[in-house]
KOLBAPA-729173 format. One line per 10 residues: their letters; for each residue x negated, y negated, z of N, C-alpha, C. Coordinates in steps of 0.02 Angstrom, whole numbers, always signed. Layout:
A = X:Y:Z:X:Y:Z:X:Y:Z ~ ...
END
This chain:
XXXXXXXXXX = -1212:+1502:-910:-1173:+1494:-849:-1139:+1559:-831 ~ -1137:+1571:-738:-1110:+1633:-717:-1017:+1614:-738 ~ -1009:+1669:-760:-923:+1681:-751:-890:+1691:-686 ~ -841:+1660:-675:-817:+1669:-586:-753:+1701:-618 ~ -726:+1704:-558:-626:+1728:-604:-599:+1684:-534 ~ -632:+1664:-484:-599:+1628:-441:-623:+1567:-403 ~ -573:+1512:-385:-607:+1452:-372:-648:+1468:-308 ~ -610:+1514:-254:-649:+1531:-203:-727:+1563:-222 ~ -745:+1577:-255:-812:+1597:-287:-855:+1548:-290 ~ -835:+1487:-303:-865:+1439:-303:-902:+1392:-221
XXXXXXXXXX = -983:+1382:-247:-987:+1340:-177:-946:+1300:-158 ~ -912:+1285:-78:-872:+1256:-71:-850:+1173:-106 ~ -927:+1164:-99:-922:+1077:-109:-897:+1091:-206 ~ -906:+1120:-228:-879:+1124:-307:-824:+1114:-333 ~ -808:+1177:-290:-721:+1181:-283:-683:+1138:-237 ~ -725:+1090:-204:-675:+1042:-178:-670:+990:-226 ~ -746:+977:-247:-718:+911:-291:-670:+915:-369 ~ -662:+1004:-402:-627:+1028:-435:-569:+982:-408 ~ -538:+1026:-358:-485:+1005:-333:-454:+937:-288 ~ -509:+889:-293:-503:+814:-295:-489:+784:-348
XXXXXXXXXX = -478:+810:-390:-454:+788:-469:-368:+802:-464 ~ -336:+838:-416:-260:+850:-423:-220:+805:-391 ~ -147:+791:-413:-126:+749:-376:-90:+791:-313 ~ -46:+770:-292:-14:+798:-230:-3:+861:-241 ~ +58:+870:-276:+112:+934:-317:+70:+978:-334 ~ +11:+963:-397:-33:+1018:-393:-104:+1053:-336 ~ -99:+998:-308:-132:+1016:-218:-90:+1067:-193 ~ -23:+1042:-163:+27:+1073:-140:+27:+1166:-170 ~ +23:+1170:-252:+50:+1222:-284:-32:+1250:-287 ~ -118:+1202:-279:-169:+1233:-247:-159:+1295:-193
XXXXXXXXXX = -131:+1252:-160:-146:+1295:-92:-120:+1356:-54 ~ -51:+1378:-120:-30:+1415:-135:-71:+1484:-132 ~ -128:+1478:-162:-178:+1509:-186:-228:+1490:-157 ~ -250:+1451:-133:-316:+1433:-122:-322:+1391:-54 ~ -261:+1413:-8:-251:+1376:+54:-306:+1350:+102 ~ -360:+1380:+105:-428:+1353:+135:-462:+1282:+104 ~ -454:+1300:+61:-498:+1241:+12:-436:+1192:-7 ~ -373:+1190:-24:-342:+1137:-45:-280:+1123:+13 ~ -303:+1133:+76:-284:+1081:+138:-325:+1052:+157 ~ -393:+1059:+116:-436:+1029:+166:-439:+927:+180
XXXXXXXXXX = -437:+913:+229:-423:+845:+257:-445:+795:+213 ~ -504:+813:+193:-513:+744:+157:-485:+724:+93 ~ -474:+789:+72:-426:+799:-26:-369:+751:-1 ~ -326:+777:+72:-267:+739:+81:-288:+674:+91 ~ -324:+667:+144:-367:+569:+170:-365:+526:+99 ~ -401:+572:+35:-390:+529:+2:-330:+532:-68 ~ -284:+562:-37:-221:+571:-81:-206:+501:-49 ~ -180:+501:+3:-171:+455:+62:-183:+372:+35 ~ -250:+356:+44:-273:+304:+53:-265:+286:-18 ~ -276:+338:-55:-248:+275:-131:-182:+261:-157
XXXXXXXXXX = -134:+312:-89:-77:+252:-128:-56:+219:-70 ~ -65:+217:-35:-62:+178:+25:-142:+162:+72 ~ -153:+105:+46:-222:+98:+45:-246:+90:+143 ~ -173:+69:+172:-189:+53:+245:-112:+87:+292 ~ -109:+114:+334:-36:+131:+390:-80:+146:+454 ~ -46:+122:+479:-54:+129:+580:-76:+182:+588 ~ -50:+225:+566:-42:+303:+570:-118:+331:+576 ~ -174:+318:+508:-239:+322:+503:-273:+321:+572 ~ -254:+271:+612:-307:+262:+678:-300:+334:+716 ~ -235:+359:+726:-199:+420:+756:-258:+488:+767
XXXXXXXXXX = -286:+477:+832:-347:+544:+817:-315:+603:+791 ~ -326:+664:+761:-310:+718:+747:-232:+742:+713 ~ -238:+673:+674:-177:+692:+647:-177:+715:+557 ~ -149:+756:+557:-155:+797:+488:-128:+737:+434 ~ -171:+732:+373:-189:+681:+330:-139:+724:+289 ~ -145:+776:+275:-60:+804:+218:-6:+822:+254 ~ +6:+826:+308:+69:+789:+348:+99:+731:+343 ~ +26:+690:+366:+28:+609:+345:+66:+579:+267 ~ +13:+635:+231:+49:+626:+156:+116:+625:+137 ~ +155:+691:+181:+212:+705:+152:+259:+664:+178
XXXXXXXXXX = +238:+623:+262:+262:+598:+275:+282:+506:+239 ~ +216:+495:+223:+227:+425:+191:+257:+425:+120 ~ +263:+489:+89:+293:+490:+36:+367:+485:+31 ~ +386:+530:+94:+451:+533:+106:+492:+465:+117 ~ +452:+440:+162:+465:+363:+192:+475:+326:+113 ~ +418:+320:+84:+415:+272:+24:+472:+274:+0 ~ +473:+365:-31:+549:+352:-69:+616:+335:-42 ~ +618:+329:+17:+670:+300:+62:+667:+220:+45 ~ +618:+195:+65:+590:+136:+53:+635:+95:-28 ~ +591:+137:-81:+586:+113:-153:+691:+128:-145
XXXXXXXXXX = +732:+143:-115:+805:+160:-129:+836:+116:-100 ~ +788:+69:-28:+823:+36:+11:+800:+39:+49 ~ +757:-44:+69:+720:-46:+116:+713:-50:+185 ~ +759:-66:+186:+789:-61:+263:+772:+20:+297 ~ +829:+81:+249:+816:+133:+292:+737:+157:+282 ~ +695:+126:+232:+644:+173:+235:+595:+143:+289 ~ +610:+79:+292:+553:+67:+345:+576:+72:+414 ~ +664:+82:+418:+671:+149:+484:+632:+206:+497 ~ +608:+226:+419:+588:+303:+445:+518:+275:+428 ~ +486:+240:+407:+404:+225:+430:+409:+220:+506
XXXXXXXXXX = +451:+170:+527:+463:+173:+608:+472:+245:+645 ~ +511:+267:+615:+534:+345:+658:+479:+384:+659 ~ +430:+397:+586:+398:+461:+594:+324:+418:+622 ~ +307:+356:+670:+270:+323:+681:+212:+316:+627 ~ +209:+283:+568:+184:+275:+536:+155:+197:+525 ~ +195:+178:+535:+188:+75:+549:+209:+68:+626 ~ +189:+9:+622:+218:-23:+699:+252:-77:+674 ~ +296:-105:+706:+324:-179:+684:+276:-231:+730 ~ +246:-239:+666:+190:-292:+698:+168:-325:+626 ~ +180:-401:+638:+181:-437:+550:+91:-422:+536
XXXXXXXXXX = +54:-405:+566:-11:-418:+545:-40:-329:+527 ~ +5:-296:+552:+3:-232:+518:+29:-222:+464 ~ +89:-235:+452:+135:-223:+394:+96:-271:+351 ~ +78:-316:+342:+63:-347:+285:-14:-312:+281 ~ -31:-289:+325:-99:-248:+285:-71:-173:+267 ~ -22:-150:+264:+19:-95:+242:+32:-129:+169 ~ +88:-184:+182:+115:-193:+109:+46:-215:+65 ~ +11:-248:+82:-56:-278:+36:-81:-226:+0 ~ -67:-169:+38:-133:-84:-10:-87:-35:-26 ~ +1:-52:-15:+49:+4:-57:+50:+15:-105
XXXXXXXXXX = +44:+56:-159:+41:+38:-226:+114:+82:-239 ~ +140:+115:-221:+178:+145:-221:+250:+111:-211 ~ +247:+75:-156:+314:+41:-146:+370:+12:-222 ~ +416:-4:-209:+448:-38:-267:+464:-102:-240 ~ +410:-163:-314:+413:-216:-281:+472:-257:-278 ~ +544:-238:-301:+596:-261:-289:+623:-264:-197 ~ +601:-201:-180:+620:-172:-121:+588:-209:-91 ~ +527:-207:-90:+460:-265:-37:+473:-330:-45 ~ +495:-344:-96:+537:-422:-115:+592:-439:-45 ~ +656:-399:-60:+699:-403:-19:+673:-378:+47
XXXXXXXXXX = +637:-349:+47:+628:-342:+132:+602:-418:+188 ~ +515:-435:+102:+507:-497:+145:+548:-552:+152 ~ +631:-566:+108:+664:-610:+104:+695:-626:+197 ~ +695:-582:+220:+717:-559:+306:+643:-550:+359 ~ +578:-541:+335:+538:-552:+364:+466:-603:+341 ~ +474:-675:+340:+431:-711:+344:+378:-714:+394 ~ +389:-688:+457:+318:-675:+479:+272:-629:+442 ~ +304:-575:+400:+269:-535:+374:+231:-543:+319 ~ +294:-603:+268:+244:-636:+207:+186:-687:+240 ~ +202:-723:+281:+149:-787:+315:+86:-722:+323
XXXXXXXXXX = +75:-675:+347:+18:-624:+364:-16:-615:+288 ~ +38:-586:+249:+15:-540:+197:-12:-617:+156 ~ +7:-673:+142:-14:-724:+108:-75:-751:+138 ~ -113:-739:+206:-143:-766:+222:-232:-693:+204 ~ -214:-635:+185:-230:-597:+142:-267:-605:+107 ~ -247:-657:+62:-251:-680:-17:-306:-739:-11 ~ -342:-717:-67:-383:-776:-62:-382:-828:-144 ~ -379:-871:-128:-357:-899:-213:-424:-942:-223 ~ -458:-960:-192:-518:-1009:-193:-555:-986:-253 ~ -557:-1031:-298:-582:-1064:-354:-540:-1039:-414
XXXXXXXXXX = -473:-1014:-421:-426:-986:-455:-387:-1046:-511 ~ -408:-1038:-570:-333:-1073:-575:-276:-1061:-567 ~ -246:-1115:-551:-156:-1121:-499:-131:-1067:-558 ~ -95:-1066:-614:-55:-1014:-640:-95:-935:-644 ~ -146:-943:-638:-168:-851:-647:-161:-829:-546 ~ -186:-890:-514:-177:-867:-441:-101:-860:-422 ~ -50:-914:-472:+30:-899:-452:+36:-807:-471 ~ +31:-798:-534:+31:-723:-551:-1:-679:-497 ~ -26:-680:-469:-76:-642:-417:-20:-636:-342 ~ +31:-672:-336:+78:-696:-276:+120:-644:-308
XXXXXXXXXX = +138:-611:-236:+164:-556:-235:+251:-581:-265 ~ +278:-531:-319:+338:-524:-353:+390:-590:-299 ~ +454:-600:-327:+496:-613:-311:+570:-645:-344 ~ +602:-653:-300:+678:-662:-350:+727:-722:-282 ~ +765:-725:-324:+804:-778:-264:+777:-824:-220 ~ +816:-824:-169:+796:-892:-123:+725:-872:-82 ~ +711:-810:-109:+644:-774:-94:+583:-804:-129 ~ +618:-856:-201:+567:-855:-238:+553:-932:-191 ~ +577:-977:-173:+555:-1028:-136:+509:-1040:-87 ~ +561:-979:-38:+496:-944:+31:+424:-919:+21
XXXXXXXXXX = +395:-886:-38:+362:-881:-80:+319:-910:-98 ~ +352:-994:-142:+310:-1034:-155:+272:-1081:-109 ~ +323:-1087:-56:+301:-1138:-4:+236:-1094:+20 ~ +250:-1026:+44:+195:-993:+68:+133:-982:+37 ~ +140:-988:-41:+89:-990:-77:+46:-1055:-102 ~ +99:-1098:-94:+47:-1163:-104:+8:-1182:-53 ~ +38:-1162:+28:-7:-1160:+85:-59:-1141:+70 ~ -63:-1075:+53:-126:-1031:+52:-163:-1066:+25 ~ -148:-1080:-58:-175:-1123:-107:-216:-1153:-91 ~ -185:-1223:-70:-216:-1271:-34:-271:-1260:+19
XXXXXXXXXX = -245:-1219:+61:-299:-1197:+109:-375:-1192:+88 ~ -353:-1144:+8:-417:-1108:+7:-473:-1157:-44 ~ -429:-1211:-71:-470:-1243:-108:-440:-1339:-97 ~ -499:-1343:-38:-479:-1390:-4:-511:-1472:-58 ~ -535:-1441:-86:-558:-1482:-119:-533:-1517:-172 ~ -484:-1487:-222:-457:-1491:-274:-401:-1572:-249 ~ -396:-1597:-197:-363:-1673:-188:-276:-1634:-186 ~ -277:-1591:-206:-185:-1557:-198:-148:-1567:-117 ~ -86:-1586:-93:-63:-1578:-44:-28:-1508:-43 ~ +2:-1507:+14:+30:-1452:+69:+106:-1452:+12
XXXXXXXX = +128:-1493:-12:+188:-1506:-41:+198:-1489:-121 ~ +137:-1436:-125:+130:-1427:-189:+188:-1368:-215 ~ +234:-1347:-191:+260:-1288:-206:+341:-1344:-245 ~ +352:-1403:-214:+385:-1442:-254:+362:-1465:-321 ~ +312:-1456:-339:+276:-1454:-419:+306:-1383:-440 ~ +293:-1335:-415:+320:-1277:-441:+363:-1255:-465 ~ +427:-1277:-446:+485:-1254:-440:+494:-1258:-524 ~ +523:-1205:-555:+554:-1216:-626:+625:-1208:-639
END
């Protein structure tokens, strides 16, 4: 094998997928050095999409995907401190829309969020859990591994929750003879 001394030496497609192996920080401290090749859009697209698997933002023609990045990061950690102001600034830097059938395909592919925070947020927005639960598919699940699968919760959150999840439940496995009233079995 030829010796290089630099990544730019390398055919492009090489040295990109080199540098598809970094996370953000060392992208960021890439491009330092290697600013052609480690801005390039798609390294960010898919910094992006795996920790936030879906945002409004994506549809946005021509909008820079490590902008995007720094922006949803910023938001998050706003978010994961207190959810309220961070999903001000998902709102501010137009990243979401307040729209329950967006946000719950936002919250469904965050991996990032803190699910305490997404807890308390949906405790104040049930249109948003009714979306994100309807998401979920539990059909042919057993009931305790599909309860585990229902997104975190605590408090009078954990009720709102169950009711919404035994809906689904039921929905999806119409067969099993269970009613709509199954989340009163639940309760412990």
């Amino acid at each position: 094998l030829a010796r290089f001394r630099d990544l730019s030496e390398l055919p492009p497609e090489l040295a990109l997928a080199i540098l598809s192996h970094l996370g953000p920080t060392d992208l960021c401290l890439a491009a330092c050095v290697w600013g052609h090749l480690a801005n390039d859009e798609l390294l960010w697209q898919a910094l992006c999409k795996n920790a936030w698997a879906y945002c409004t933002a994506y549809s946005v023609p021509g909008r820079s995907y490590r902008q995007l990045y720094l922006r949803l990061d910023e938001a998050s950690l706003s978010f994961n401190a207190d959810c309220f102001d961070g999903f001000a600034c998902f709102l501010r830097h137009e990243i979401l829309i307040d729209e329950p059938g967006e946000l719950a395909l936002f919250f469904h592919g965050a991996r990032v969020l803190d699910r305490r925070q997404v807890s308390r947020f949906m405790e104040t927005r049930p249109d948003v859990l009714d979306k994100l639960m309807e998401r979920k598919s539990f059909e042919n699940q057993f009931l305790p591994n599909a309860l585990l699968e229902a997104p975190n919760a605590r408090n009078e959150y954990l009720s709102l929750l169950l009711d919404r999840f035994s809906l689904r439940f039921v929905a999806s496995n119409p067969g099993t003879g269970l009613s709509k009233g199954l989340s009163s079995l639940l309760v412990w």
